[in-house]
N, C-alpha and C positions, 0 to 999 in steps of 0.2 A: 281661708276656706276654698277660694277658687283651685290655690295651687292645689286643695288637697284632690279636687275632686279631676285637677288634673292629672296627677300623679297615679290616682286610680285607674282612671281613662287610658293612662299610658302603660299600666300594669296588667290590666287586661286585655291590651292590643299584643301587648309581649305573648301573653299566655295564650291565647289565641294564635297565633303563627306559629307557636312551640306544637300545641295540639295538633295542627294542620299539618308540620311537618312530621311529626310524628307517625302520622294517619298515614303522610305519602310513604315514609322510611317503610311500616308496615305491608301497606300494600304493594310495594315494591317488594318487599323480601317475600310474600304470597305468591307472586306472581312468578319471580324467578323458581318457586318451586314447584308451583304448577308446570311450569315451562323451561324442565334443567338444559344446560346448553350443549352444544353440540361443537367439540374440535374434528374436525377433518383435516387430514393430513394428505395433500398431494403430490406425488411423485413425479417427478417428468422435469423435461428440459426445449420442449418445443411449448411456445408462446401460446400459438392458435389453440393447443389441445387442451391449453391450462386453461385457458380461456373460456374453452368449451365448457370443461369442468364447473368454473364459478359462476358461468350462468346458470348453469341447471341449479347450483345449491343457493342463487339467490334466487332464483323461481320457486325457490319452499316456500317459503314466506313465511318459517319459524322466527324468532321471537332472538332467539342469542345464537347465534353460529360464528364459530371462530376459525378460521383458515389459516395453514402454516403451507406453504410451498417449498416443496425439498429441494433444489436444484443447484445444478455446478456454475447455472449462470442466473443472475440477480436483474431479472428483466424492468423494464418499466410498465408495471400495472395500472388497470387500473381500478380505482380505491372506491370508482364513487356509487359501488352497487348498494341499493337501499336496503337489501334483509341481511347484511356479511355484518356483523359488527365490529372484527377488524381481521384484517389479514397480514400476514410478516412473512418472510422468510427464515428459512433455517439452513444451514451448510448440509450437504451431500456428505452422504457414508456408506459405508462399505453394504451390501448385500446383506453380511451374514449379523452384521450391528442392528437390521431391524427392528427385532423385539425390544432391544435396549433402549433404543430410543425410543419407541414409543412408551414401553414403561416408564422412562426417566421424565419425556414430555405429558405424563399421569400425574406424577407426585407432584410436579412444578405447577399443573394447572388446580382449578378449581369448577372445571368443567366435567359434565355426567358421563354424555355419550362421545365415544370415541371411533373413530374410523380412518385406514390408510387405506389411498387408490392410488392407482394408476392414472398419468395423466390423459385427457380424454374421457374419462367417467362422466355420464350424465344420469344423474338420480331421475327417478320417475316422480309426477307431481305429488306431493304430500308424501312423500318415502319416509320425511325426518319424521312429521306428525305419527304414522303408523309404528313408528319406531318407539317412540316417546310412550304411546297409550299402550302399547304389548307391553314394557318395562316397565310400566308403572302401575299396571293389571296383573304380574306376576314377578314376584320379586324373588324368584329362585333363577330368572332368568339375566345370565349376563353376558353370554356369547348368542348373539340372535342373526341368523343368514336369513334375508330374505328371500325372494324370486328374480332371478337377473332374467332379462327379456333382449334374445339374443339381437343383436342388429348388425346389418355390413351394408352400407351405403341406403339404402332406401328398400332392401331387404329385410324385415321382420320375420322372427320364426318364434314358434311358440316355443316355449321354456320347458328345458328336459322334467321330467315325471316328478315330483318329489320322494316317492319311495326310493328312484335310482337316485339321488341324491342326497339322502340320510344318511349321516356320519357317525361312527364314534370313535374314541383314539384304537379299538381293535381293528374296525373296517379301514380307519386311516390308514397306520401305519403295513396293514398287509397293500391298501392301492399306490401309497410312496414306493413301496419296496417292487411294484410292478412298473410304476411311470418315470418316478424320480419327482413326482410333483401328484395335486390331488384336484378335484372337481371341486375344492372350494374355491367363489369367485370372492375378492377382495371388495369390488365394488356391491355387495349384497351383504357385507360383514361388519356388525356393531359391536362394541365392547362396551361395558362398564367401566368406570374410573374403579372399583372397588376390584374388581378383577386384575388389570393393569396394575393397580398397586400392591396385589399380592405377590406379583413375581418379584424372583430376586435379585438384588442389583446385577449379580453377574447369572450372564445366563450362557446356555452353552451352544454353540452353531451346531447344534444336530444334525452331526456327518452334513455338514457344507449343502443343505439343501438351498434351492432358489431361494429368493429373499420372502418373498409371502412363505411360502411352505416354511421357513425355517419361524417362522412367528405360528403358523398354525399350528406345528409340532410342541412348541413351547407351551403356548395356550393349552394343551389338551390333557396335559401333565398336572393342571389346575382345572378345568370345567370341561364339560362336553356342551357343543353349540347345541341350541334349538333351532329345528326348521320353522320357517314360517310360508304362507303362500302371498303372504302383500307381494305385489311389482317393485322390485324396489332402483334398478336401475335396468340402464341398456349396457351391452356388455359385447367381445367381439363371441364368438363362438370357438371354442379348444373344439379338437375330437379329443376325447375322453375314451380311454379302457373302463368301461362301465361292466363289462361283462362279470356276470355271478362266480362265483368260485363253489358252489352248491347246489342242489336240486331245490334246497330249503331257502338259499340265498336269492335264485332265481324266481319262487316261490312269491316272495316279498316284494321284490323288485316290478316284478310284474302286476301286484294288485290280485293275486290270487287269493276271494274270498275261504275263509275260514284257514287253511294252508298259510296264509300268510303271517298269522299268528306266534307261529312255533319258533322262527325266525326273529321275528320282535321280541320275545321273550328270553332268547336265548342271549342276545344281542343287550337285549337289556336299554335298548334305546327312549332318547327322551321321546316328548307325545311332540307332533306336528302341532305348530297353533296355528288355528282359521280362524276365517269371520263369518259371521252368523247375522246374515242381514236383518232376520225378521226382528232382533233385539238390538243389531247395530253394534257389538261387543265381539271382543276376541276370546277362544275358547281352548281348552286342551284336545287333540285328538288323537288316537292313537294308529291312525291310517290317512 
């Protein structure tokens, strides 16, 4: 009788730890998808500036962020920041190999948000979280440019307009075909992994543009980005040929109530997303 009631005793301590782990497996998988992860990909070959870089993305204080440093030399890092959940290296490539590699480093992972900088990138605080709640408040969004917030030594300046900085692959490729490169900054640039994996394995260097512009040419061919106004990183300052090529273009550029309209329409551009304090939520705008 005893052993039986020991037996029992022992078979409900099993079931028990079964359910409890169970419970954890659950809310562990809840929780990774309240909080999908973020690969970042860093470019560069100077120590200090990579460095600079992984502090600011352990200053998020998101939840799963994974780091890959592109570089021709294999430094000694270090490992022990508490929000990076793990960082590697990957071998240096060509310019025009960009997109390939970031698409090929999509299919391999099984992480949401994606993004390539420049070494020396510093996110602004909570960049990832604003990132995270805009994507997962509109799910027609998968190329998302933040607000880069320009800085050169202890110099801040405010962030060009966002009407002059609204894209689509028409406006693009006519400001390429003026500069040789565009007014997208990399460090303000999110992807989706479902994006990322729609391109094709082989992709084409698009008349040999710089290595960011030959990924944003790529990308544009699949989605047009959304503006957003969050801060999302510091960034140095380009001059930029910004100027209108229209009375209608200029129109828009400048915030010219009602006038501005005919331009956005013709353009056919996505809506700007803001924030709307009084509700604490991100919204469609179309100025």
């Amino acid at each position: 009788m005893r052993a039986t009631i020991q037996n029992f005793a022992f078979s409900d301590l099993i079931t028990a730890i079964a359910k409890k782990k169970a419970k954890e497996e659950i809310e562990r998988y809840l929780y990774n998808k309240e909080y999908p992860a973020f690969s970042i990909h860093i470019l560069g070959d100077d120590l200090h500036l990579i460095s600079k870089s992984l502090k600011s993305i352990d200053a998020q204080k998101y939840p799963f962020v994974h780091v890959s440093i592109i570089s021709k030399t294999k430094y000694a890092i270090d490992f022990s920041y508490k929000n990076i959940t793990s960082i590697s290296f990957e071998d240096d490539f060509l310019e025009s190999e960009i997109t390939s590699y970031l698409s090929n480093a999509s299919k391999k992972s099984s992480d949401f948000y994606f993004s390539i900088i420049p070494e020396g990138t510093e996110y602004l605080p909570q960049a990832f979280s604003q990132v995270r709640n805009i994507i997962k408040r509109f799910v027609e969004v998968h190329w998302l440019i933040g607000t880069p917030v320009y800085k050169s030594d202890l110099d801040v300046q405010l962030p060009i307009d966002i009407a002059k900085r609204r894209l689509n692959k028409e406006m693009y490729l006519q400001q390429i075909s003026r500069n040789r490169f565009s007014n997208i900054d990399p460090a303000s640039s999110f992807f989706t992994k479902s994006l990322l994996d729609s391109l094709p394995p082989t992709l084409s260097e698009r008349e040999k543009l710089p290595s960011f512009d030959n990924l944003w040419r790529n990308l544009f061919e699949y989605a047009d980005p959304y503006f957003s106004t969050f801060y999302s990183s510091y960034t140095k300052r380009r001059n930029l040929n910004i100027s209108p090529k229209s009375i209608s273009e200029w129109l828009f550029k400048n915030n010219i109530p009602y006038f501005r309209y005919f331009f956005r329409q013709k353009m056919n551009l996505n809506p700007v997303i803001r924030f709307e304090h009084r509700s604490n939520s991100y919204y469609f705008s179309e100025y």
